[in-house]
N, C-alpha and C positions, 0 to 999 in steps of 0.2 A: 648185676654186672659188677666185676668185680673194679676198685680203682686201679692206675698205675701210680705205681710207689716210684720207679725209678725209669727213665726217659735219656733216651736222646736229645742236643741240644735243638736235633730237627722235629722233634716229635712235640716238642714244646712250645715252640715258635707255631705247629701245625695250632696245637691245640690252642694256641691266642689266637689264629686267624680262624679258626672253625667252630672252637667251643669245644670243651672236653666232653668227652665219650659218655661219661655217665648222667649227663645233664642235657646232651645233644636230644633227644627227642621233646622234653619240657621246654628246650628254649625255639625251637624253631615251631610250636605249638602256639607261642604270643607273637609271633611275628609273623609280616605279611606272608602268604606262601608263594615260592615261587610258580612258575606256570610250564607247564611241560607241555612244547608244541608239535603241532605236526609239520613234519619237515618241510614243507614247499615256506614254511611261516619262519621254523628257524633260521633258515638260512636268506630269506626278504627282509626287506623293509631297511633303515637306516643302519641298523647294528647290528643285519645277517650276516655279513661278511666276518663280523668279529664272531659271534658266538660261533660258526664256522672252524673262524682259525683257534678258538679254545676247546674244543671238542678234538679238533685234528694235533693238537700242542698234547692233549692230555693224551690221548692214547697212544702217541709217540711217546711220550714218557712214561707210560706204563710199559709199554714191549722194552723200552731201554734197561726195563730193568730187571727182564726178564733170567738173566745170568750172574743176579747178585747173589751174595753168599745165602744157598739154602735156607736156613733158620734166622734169615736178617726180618726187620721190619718191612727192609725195601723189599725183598722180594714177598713179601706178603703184599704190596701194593703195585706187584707187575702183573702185566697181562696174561701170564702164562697162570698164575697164581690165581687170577681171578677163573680163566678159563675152566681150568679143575677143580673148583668150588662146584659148579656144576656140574664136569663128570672128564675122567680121565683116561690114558688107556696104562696100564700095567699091571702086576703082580698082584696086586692089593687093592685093584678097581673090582665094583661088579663090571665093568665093562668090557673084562677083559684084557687080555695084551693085546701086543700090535701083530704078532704074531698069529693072534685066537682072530686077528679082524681080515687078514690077510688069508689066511685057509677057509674062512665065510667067505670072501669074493669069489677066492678059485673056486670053493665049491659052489659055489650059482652062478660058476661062467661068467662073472664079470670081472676079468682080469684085467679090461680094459681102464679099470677105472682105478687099481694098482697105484700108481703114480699118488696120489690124492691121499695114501697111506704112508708111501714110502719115499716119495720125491721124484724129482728129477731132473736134468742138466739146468744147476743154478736156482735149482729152486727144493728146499733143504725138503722131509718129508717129518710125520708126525715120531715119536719116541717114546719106549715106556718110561713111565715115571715112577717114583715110589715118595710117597708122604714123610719128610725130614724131619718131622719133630710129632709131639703129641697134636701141637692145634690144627698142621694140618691132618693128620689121621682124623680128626674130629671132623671138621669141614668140608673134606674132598671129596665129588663124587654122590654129593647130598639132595640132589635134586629130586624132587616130587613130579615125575612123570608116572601113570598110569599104566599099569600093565593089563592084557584085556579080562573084561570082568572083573575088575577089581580101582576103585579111584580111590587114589590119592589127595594130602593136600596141594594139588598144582598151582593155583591162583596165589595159596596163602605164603608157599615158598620160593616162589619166584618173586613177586612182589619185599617180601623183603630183601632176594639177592639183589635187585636193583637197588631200594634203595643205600646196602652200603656200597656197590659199585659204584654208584651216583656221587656218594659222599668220595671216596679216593679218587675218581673223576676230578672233582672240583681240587682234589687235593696237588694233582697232578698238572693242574690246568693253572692251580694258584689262584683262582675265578669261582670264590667265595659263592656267584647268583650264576654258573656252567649249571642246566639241567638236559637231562636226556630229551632227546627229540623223540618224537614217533613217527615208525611209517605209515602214515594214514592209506597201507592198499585196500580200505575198505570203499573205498571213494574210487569208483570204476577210472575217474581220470588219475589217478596216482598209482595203478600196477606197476608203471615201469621202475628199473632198480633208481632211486636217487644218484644224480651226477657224479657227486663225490667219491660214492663209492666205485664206480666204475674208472675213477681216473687213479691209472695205474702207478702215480708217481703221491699218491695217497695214502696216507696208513690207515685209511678205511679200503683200502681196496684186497680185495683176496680172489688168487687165481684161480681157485679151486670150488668158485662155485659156475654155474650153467654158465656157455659161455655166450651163450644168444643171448643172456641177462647184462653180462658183466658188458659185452661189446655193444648196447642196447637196439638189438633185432629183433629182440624179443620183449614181453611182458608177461606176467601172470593173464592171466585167463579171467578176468572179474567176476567170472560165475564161482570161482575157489574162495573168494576173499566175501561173498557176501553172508553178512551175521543176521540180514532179518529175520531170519526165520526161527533159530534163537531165541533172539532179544524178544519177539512177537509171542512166541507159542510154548516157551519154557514154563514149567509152571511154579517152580523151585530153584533156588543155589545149585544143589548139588546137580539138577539136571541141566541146569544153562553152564555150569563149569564142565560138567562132560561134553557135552555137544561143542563149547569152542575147545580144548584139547584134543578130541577127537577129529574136529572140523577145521577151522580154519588157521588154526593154529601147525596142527601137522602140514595141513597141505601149504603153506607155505615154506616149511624145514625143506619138504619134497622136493618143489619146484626149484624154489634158490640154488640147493643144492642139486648133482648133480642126477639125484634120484637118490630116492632110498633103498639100502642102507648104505649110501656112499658119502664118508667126510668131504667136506664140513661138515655145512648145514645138515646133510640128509643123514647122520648118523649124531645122535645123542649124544653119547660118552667127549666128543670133542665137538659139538656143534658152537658151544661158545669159545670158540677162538678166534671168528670170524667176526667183525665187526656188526657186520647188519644183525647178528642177532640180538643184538641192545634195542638197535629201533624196533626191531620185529617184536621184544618181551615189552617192549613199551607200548606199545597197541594192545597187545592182548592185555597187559596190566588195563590199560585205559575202558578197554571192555571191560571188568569187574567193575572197573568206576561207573560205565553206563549202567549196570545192573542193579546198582545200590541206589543210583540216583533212582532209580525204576519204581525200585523197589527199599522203600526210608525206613520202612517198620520191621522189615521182614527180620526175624528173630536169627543172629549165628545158633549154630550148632557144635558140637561137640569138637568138631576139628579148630575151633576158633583155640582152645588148650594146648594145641600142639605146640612144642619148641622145636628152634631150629638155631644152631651155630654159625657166624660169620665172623669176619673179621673187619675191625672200622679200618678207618684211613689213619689211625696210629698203626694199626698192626696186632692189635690187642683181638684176644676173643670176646665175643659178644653173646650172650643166648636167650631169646625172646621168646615170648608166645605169640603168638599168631592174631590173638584178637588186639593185639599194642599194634599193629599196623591196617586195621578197617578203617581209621579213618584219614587219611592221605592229609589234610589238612594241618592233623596233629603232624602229620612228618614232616610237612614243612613244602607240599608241593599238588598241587591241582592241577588237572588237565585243562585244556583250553574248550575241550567239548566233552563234554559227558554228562549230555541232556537231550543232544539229540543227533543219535546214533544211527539208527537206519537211514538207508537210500534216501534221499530229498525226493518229495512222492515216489514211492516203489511204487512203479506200473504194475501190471498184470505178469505172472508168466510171459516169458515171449516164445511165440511160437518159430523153431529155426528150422528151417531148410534144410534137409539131409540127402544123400544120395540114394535114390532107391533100392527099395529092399523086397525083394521075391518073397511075395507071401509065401510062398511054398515050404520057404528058409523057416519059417515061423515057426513054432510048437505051439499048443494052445495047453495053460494050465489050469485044469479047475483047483484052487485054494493049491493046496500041499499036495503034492501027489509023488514026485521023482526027484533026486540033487539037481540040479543045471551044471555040468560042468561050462566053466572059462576059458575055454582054451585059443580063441582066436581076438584079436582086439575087441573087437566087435560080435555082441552075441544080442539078438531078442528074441523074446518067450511072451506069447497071451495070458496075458490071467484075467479071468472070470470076475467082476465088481458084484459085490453082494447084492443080493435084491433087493437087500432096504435102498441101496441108493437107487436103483432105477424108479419112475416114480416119486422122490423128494420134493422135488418141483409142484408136482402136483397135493401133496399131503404139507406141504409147509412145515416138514419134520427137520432140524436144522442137519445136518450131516458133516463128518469131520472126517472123512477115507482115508484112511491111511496104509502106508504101502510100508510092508514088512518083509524085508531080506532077513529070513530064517538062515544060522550059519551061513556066514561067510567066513566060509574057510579055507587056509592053505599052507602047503607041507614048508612055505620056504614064502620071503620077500620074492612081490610078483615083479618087482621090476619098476612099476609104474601105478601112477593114481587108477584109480577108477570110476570114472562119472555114469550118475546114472540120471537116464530120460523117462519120459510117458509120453507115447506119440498114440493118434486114433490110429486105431487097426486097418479102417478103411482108407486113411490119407497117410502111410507108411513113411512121405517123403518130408512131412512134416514133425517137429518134436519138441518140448520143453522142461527143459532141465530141475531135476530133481535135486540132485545132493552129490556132493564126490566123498570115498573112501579112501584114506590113504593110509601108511604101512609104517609111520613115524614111529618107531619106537617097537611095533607091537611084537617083533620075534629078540629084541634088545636081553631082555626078560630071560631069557628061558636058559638051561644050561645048556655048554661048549656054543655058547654065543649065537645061535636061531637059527641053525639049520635041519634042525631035527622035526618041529611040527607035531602035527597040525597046530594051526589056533585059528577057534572058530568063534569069531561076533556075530551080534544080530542086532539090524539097522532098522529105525522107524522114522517112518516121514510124511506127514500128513498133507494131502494130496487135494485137497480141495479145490485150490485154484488152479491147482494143475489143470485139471478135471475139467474146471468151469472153462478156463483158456485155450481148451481142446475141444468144448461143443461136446463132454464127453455124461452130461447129468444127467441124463436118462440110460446111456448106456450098460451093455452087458459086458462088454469085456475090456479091457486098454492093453496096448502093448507096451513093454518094459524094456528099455534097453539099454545094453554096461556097455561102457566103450572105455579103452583103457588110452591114458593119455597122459604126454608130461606137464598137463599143466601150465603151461605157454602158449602165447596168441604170437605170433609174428607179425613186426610191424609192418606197414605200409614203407618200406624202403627197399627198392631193387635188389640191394645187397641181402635183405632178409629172406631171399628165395631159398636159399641153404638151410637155415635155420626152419624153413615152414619144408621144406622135405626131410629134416631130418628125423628119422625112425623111431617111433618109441621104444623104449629097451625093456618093454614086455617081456615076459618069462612064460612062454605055456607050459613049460615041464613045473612049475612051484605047484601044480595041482588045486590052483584058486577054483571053487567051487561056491553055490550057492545049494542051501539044501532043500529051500523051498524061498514062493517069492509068493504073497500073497495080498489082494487088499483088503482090508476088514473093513 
């Protein structure tokens, strides 16, 4: 890292109250670290009110300075600045202009959600940008999201973009010990959006995400946000970092946002403009920290080399490698939990009540045999359980079933998440939740911006308890079933009956298909 020779008298004053840039990780490595909470804690207790009001002080004074002169320091420490570090929309993005995001709507008939690109009465809309100087060309639009079949370093580049947001945070806040909160929606009672952000006289508040969320009629669905099965049955890094980017990390962009691919949240390229997505990279950060706590010995790999560009709370470039931030402690900050991470006893599967379904409706699959097309919210299909597992019981042979979505594929974003179930074939009105797919990112990738297609994954999920929770261990077959959904439980309030009829904005013409479904 290179030093700075010559400073502003503000950037100097900064670097007495924070420590200079090139010494900043050494010295906050001898001192206590701070502790990075989850939100119901940051904002409790004696001195939630303040860390509150310097979190809302700091990010008011980043958007303030969002229209300072281009190539300034300060506007390296606005919010618009930080936003497109992670990804932008113009000429010189992979993301695209606003123009390339605006003819993807029209063309998958969500025109409705226009507004959210473009604006509207009083309420300004997104614009292309272009990068002023060299450091941002370096910087802008750097984010390690996953294109399908293919990972990236997501864990190792987001994790440093916090910490130097974190750092100009405290810079903006003047509040030396300001750390990012997290939203603990792993904790079934924490789905709903935090207060704050919903109070619209807030600079944590943004119109533009779901609005059964923002008005709180709604929550996440806890079945989206649950990591045990992760944290439990990963057997590697690189496999528990794809399974949370894939998992709970997109279906939360989903939901928040309005659906994907819709700005904010639900669209990448500008997802962080929105404030919740701090607390939201702050959980998924904090899961990496469950992981190592997990796992103390387990050896990095090759991506731990990687570099990646930022800029501190002077304004200066910065460029790291990736194994200089494994351990949090050396940066200066520890979670408040990151020992013990799954559900407080995870029951069994639960078995949920569903509306009856006409065996007739059914198809019976043995292994691979035909695609399933997707074309209605709701589709199920029999598939045939191997013969080793019928029997098990009796042979004391351990068994680990697992249910294999062969290509899931589609010409276009379908519109909405897609959960999937295992119910007994004999007791149809019964079901327990397997896994949800969601669409974060994955046509982002592709060229003239994802509407061109196909793009086909393949989903595995080890189905045991499923199994056992359905009375299902000797059987021959189990039923499978997708049901597409936005991801939102409606709450228990009169006013939220809008909100629980509102329609998902499913897409049957995006040609989502399954190409086989099978269990091994």
């Amino acid at each position: 890292m290179k030093r700075i020779r010559s400073i502003a008298l503000r950037s100097i004053l900064c670097f007495l109250a924070l420590g200079s840039a090139p010494h900043r990780l050494q010295a906050e490595s001898t001192a206590a670290p701070n502790i990075r909470m989850k939100w119901q804690d940051f904002i409790g207790g004696p001195d939630g009110a303040e860390r509150l009001a310097s979190l809302q002080k700091a990010v008011s004074k980043m958007k303030s300075l969002d229209n300072s002169s281009p190539n300034s320091v300060d506007f390296r420490r606005s919010w618009k600045y930080w936003a497109n570090i992670h990804g932008y929309l113009g000429p010189k993005s992979k993301f695209g202009t606003l123009d390339a995001q605006k003819k993807r709507l029209t063309q998958l008939q969500m025109t409705q959600f226009l507004p959210f690109l473009i604006g509207t009465t009083g309420k300004p809309g997104l614009t292309d940008q272009t990068p002023p100087d060299a450091i941002a060309t370096a910087v802008w639009a750097t984010c390690q999201h996953s294109p399908p079949n293919q990972q990236l370093n997501f864990f190792g580049w987001h994790r440093m973009y916090l910490y130097y947001f974190e750092r100009v945070l405290r810079w903006a806040a003047n509040d030396p010990k300001l750390t990012l909160p997290y939203w603990d929606y792993t904790d079934p009672n924490q789905t709903a959006l935090p207060d704050a952000f919903q109070d619209i006289n807030s600079p944590l508040y943004d119109w533009r995400r779901s609005e059964a969320l923002n008005e709180g009629l709604a929550t996440m669905n806890p079945q989206i946000t649950d990591i045990d099965s992760p944290l439990t049955t990963a057997t590697a890094f690189l496999e528990y970092e794809g399974d949370i980017e894939g998992g709970v990390h997109g279906n939360v962009h989903c939901s928040v946002g309005q659906t994907c691919p819709v700005a904010l949240m639900g669209l990448v390229g500008v997802a962080a403009n929105d404030p919740i997505f701090y607390e939201h990279h702050a959980n998924i950060d904090r899961m990496w920290s469950c992981w190592q706590h997990a796992h103390p010995t387990e050896a990095p790999g090759d991506w731990q080399n990687q570099s990646f560009s930022f800029v501190d709370e002077t304004g200066a470039k910065v460029t790291r490698q990736v194994k200089d931030f494994l351990d949090t402690k050396a940066l200066g900050y520890v979670y408040d939990n990151d020992s013990n991470c799954t559900r407080t006893a995870p029951p069994p599967p639960v078995v949920v009540a569903q509306a009856a379904v006409s065996d007739q409706a059914i198809p019976t699959l043995a292994a691979s045999v035909k695609p399933l097309p997707l074309t209605t919210t709701t589709t199920s299909v029999k598939v045939g359980l191997p013969a080793r597992q019928a029997g098990a019981a009796a042979t004391g042979t351990p068994q680990q079933p697992t249910l294999v979505l062969q290509g899931v594929s589609a010409r276009s974003d379908p519109g909405a998440l897609l959960s999937v179930f295992v119910s007994n074939p004999d007791k149809p009105n019964a079901r327990v939740y397997v896994g949800t797919i969601n669409w974060f990112g994955v046509f982002d990738h592709m060229e003239g911006m994802g509407h061109e297609g196909p793009v086909s994954r393949t989903f595995q999920y080890n189905i045991a308890r499923h199994l056992q929770a359905l009375g299902l261990a000797d059987a021959r077959e189990v039923t499978v079933t997708f049901e597409a959904t936005s991801g939102l439980t409606p709450v228990k309030k009169p006013e939220a009956a809008a909100a629980a009829a509102t329609p998902v904005g499913f897409r049957p013409d995006s040609g989502l298909t399954v190409s086989a479904v099978e269990v091994h």
